[in-house]
DOKOLMI-918877 format. One record per residue (C-alpha): residue in one letter; residue number from 1; x, y, z. Coordinates in steps of 0.05 Angstrom, whole numbers. Layout:
<gubas>
 residuo num      u      v      w
       A NUM      X      Y      Z
...
</gubas>
This chain:
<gubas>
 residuo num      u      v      w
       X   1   -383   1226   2098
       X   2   -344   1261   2151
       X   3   -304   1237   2211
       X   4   -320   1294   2246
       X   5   -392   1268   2252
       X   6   -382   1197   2262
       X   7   -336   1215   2324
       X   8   -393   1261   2352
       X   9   -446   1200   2335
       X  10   -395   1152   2380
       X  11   -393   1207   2433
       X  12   -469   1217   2435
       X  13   -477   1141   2441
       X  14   -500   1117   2384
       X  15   -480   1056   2347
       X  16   -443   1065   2282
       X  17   -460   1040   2215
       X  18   -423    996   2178
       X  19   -404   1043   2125
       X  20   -384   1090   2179
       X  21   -336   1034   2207
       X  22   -313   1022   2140
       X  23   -301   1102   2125
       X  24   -264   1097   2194
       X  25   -214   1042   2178
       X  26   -199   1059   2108
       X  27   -180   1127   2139
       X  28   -135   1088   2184
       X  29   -102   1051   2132
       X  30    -94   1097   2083
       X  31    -70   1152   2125
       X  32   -122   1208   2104
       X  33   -158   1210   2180
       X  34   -115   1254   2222
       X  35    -83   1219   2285
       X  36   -123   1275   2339
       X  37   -185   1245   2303
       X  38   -168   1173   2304
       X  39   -149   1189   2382
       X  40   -221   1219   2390
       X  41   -257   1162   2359
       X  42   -219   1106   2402
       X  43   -229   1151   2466
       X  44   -303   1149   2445
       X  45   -304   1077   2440
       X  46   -270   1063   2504
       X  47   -317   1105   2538
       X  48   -387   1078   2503
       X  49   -369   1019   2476
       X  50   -397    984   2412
       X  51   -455    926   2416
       X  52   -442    862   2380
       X  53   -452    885   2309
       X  54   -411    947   2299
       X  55   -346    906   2335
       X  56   -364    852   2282
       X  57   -359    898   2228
       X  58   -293    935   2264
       X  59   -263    872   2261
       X  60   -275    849   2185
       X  61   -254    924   2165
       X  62   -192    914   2197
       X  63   -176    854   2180
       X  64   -188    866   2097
       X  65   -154    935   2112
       X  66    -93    899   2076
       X  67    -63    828   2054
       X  68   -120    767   2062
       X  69    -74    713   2068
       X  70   -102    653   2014
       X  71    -89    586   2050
       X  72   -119    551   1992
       X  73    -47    515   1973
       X  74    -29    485   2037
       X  75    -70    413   2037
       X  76   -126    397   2082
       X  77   -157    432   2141
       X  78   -115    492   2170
       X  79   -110    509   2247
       X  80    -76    562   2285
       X  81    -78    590   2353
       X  82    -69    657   2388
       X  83    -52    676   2465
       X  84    -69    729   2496
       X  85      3    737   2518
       X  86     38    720   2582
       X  87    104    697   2620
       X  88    137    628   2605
       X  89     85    621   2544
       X  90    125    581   2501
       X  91     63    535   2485
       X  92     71    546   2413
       X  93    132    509   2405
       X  94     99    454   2432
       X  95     28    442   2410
       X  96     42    475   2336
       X  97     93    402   2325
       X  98     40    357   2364
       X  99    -19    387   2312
       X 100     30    373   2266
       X 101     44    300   2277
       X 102    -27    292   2291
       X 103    -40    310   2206
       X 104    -71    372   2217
       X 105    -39    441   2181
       X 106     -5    495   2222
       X 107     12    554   2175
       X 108     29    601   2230
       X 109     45    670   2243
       X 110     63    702   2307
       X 111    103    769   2339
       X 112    153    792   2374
       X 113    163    806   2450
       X 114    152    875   2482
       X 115    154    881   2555
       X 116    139    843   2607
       X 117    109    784   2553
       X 118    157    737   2510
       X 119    148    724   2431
       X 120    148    664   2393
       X 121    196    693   2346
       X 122    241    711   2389
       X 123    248    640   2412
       X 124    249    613   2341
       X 125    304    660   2334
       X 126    354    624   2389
       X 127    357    565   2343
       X 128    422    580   2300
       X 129    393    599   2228
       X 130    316    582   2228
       X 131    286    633   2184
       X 132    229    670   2204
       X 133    224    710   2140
       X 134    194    669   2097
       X 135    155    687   2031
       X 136     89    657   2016
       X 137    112    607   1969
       X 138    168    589   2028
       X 139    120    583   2073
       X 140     67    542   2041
       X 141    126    491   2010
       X 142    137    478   2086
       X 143     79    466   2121
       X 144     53    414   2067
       X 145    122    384   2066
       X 146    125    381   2136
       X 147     60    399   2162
       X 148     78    465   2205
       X 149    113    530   2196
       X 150    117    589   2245
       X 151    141    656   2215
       X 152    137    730   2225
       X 153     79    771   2214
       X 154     68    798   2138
       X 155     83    876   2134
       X 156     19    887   2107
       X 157    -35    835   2148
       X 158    -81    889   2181
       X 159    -43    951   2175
       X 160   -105    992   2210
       X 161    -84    952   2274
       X 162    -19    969   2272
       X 163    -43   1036   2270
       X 164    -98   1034   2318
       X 165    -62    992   2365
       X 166      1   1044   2374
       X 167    -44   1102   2380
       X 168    -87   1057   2435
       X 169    -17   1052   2469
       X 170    -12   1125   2480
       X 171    -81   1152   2494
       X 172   -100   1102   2553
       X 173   -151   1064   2511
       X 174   -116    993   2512
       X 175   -169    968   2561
       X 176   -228    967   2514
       X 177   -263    902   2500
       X 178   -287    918   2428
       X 179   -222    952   2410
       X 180   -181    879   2438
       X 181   -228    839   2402
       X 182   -216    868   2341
       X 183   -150    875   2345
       X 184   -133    807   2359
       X 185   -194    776   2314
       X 186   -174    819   2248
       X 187   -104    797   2253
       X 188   -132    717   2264
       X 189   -185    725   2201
       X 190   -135    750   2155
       X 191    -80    703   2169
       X 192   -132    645   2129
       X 193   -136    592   2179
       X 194   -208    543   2181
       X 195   -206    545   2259
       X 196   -173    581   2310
       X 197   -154    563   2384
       X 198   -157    625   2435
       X 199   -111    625   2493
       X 200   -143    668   2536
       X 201    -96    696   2597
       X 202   -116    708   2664
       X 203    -73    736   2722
       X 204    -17    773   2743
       X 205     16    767   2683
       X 206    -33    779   2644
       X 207    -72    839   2606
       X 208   -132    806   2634
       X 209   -137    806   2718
       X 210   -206    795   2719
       X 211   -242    726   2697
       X 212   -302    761   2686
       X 213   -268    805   2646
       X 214   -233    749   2600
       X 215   -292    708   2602
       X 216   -332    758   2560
       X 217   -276    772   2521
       X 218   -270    701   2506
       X 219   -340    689   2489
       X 220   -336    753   2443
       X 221   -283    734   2397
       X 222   -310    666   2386
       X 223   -375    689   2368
       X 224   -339    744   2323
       X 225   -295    691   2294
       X 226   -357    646   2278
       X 227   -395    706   2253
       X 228   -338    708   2197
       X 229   -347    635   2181
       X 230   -292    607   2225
       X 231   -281    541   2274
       X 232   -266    587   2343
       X 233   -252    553   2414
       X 234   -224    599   2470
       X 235   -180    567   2528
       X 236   -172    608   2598
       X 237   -111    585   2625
       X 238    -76    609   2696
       X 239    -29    671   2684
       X 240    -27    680   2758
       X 241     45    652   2754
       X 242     93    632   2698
       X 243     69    578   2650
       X 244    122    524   2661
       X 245    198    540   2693
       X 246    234    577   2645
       X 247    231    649   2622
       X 248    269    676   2567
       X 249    281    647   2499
       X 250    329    600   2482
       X 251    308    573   2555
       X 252    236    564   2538
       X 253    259    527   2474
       X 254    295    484   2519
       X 255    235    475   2560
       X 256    191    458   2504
       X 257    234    405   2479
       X 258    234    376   2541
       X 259    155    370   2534
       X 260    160    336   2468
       X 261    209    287   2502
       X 262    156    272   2552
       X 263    190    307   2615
       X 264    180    382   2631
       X 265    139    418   2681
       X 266     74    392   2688
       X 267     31    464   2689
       X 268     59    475   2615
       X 269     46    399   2597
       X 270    -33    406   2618
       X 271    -35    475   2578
       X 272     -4    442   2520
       X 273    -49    383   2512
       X 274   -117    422   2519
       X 275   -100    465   2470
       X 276    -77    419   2418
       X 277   -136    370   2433
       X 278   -181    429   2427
       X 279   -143    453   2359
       X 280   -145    380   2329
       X 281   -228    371   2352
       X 282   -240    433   2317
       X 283   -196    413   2248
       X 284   -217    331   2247
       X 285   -285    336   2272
       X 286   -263    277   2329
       X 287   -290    280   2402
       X 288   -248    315   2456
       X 289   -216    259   2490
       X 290   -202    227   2416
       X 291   -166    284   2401
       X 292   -137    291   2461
       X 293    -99    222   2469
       X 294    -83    231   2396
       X 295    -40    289   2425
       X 296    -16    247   2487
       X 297     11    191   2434
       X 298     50    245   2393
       X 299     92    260   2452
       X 300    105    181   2468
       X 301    121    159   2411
       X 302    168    211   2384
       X 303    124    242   2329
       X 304    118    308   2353
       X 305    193    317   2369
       X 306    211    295   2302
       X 307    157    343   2273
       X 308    192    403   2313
       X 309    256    378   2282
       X 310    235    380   2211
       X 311    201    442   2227
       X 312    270    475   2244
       X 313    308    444   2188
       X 314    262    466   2134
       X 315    264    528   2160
       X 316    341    530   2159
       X 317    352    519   2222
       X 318    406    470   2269
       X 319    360    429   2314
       X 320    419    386   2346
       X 321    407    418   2412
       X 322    332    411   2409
       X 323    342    336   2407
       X 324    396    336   2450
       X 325    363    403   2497
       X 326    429    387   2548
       X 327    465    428   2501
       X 328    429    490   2493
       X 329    454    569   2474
       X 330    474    591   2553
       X 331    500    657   2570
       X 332    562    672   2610
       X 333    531    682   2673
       X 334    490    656   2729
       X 335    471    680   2789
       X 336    424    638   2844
       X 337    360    692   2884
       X 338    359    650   2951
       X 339    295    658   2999
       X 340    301    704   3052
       X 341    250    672   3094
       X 342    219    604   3115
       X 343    154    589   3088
       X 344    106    586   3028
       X 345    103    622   2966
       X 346     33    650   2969
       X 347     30    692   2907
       X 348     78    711   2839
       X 349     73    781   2814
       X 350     80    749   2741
       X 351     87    809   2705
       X 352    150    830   2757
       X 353    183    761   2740
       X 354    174    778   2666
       X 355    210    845   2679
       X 356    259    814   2713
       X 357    279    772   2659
       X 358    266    830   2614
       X 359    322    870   2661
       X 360    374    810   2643
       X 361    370    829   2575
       X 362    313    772   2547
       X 363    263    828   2533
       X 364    246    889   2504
       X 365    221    957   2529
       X 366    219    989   2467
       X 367    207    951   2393
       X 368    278    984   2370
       X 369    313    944   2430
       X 370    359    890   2411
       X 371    351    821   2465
       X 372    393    765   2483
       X 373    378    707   2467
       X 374    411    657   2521
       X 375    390    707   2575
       X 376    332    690   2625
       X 377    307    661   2686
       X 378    299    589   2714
       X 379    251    578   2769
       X 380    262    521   2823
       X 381    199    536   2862
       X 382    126    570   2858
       X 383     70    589   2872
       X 384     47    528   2934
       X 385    118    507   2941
       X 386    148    505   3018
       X 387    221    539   3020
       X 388    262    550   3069
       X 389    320    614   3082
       X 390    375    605   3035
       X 391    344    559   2992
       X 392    352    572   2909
       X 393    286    596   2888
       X 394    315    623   2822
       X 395    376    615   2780
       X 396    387    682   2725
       X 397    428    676   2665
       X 398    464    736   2634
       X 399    516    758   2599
       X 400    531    807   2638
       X 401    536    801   2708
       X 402    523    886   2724
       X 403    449    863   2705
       X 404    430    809   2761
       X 405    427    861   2823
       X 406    369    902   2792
       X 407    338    838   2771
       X 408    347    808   2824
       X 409    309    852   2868
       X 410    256    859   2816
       X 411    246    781   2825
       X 412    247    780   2909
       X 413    195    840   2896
       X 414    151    796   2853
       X 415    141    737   2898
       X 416     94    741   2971
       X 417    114    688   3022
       X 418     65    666   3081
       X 419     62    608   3131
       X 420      6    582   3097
       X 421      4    542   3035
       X 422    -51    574   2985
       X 423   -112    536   2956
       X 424    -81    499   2888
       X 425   -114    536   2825
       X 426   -125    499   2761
       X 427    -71    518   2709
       X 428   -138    516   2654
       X 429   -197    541   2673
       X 430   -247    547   2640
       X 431   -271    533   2561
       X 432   -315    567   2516
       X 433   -343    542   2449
       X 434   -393    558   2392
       X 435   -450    526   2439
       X 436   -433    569   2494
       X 437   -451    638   2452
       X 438   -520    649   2452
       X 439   -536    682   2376
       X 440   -541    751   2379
       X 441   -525    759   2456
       X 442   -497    825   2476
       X 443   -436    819   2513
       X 444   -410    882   2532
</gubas>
């Protein structure tokens, strides 16, 4: 078999085997296909697509391209979730301690931050000495002592994404429904978990603009993830403007503790509970609104705070300013973006407000960069909100005070007033289970 002909059966527009999917990824992995031809190949796909069954098999390749993660020693029913990425998504700190104190297992990994979008790691990473390096046997000791762990990504779980997905980067091919799918399935089947809760973005500040768009996308990877014998439920949730107040990381940790106390912003609280209802129906079999007060009473009672805390401490971390979140990491500086006008905020740019807080050091442009952690951005109103001239409508936090003008503007830029208050949009949208896929549908 030759590449050379399965790029020119893509470019004719014809589907490709599976053992011509399979040539292609092992070629990936293994470095023998030539990056020009990789490039040619993607280029084809984003231009003709792939039906149901070749993304399918895309997706498995990838994901068995290296490590299959063997869940098998953690106890009982395992459940993890994936977002599509956005601003002020710091859900995972929240839901991953509520599953937790709710009995189901959370052996989770997650990324890092590039651009606009913040990573769970990261945030992990403002707690003073919580270990995101873990080895297997690490990692399995703490979820069943404590029933969650959140750690880095293994350097060999789908290395043909990693590959495919940096070459996508430069040859304009992000925006390709099969190549997303697979990406973000193959990473999700290898990691080992029973069922798997999709955060699916829409917005601004989001990858996805267009709810038609995400809705397909949606509906694909669950039937994808069924197709490979998994429990899938995909969320859309409002990326239109930042998911709770805070943006940047030892902020958003704040933030989420906050949640767990039973306070916080009540955008990220809604968010929070639908998807850990939706990740406990799937694990325990229990109705919706079961599952969902189950979550509610892990908040109330305390359970889900204390499972954040032994969360941190197994993982080596000091959680004495998650339970006291008054006394979080701050930086040096702050500097308050007043209003320039009377009136309503109509509309937030969310990926500008992520590159503002990128701009105050919270983020990265490249993967090399270095962040800080106690840098960021605090919101004091939105999207709906009345304001008036001079009022606060953001406080940023540096440690360096050189950074705020650039940011600064980059914020102002990000945010449309009007005299008008806009029509209140639901924070989740829409959801999309096993029973909404129709078997065999096409959906591209």
């Amino acid at each position: 078999m030759r590449i050379y002909d399965v790029i020119k059966a893509k470019r004719d527009g014809k589907a490709l085997s599976k053992e011509e999917i399979e040539f292609f990824v092992k070629g990936v992995a293994d470095g023998s296909i030539p990056d020009y031809q990789i490039s040619a190949l993607l280029m084809a796909i984003f231009i003709n697509g792939m039906n149901f069954t070749e993304t399918a098999d895309l997706t498995l390749a990838m994901a068995h391209s290296g490590d299959m993660v063997d869940l098998s020693p953690i106890k009982g029913k395992k459940v993890d979730k994936h977002s599509t990425g956005g601003v002020g998504d710091k859900t995972s700190l929240v839901i991953v301690p509520i599953v937790a104190a709710c009995g189901a297992k959370v052996a989770k990994m997650s990324g890092r931050g590039l651009g606009h979008t913040g990573g769970t790691i990261d945030k992990l990473e403002s707690i003073d000495g919580f270990k995101t390096d873990l080895n297997r046997q690490e990692f399995f000791k703490v979820v069943n002592e404590t029933g969650a762990s959140i750690i880095g990504q293994s350097g060999n779980l789908d290395p043909a994404d990693k590959k495919l997905y940096a070459l996508r980067d430069v040859t304009a091919t992000i925006e390709s429904l099969p190549l997303i799918v697979s990406s973000i399935m193959s990473k999700k089947i290898a990691s080992g978990a029973d069922c798997i809760v999709l955060d699916v973005k829409v917005g601004s500040g989001s990858f996805n603009k267009d709810l038609d768009f995400a809705t397909r996308l949606a509906k694909t990877m669950v039937a994808i993830g069924e197709h490979a014998g998994r429990r899938v439920t995909a969320v859309l949730t409002d990326m239109d403007k930042p998911l709770g107040n805070a943006i940047g990381n030892s902020l958003e940790v704040s933030e989420a503790a906050e949640i767990l106390k039973g306070k916080g912003p009540q955008d990220l609280k809604d968010v929070c509970l639908t998807l850990a209802a939706h990740m406990l129906t799937l694990a325990t079999d229990d109705a919706y609104p079961v599952c969902r007060k189950k979550a509610e009473n892990a908040i109330a009672d305390g359970s889900a705070l204390r499972a954040f805390v032994n969360m941190i401490k197994a993982q080596g971390g000091d959680p004495s300013w998650i339970i006291d979140a008054k006394k979080p990491p701050v930086s040096k500086y702050e500097y308050k973006v007043l209003s320039p006008i009377d009136g309503y905020i109509t509309h937030m740019q969310t990926d500008k407000l992520g590159l503002a807080s990128m701009l105050l050091g919270a983020g990265r442009a490249k993967k090399e960069d270095s962040i800080d952690h106690t840098a960021g951005i605090v919101l004091h109103s939105k999207t709906g909100d009345r304001v008036t001239k001079n009022q606060p409508l953001a406080t940023l936090c540096a440690n360096d005070e050189k950074l705020f003008e650039q940011s600064a503007k980059t914020l102002l830029g990000a945010i449309t007033f009007g005299e008008e208050q806009p029509k209140e949009s639901p924070t989740v949208i829409k959801i999309i289970t096993k029973e909404d896929i129709e078997n065999g549908e096409t959906l591209f």
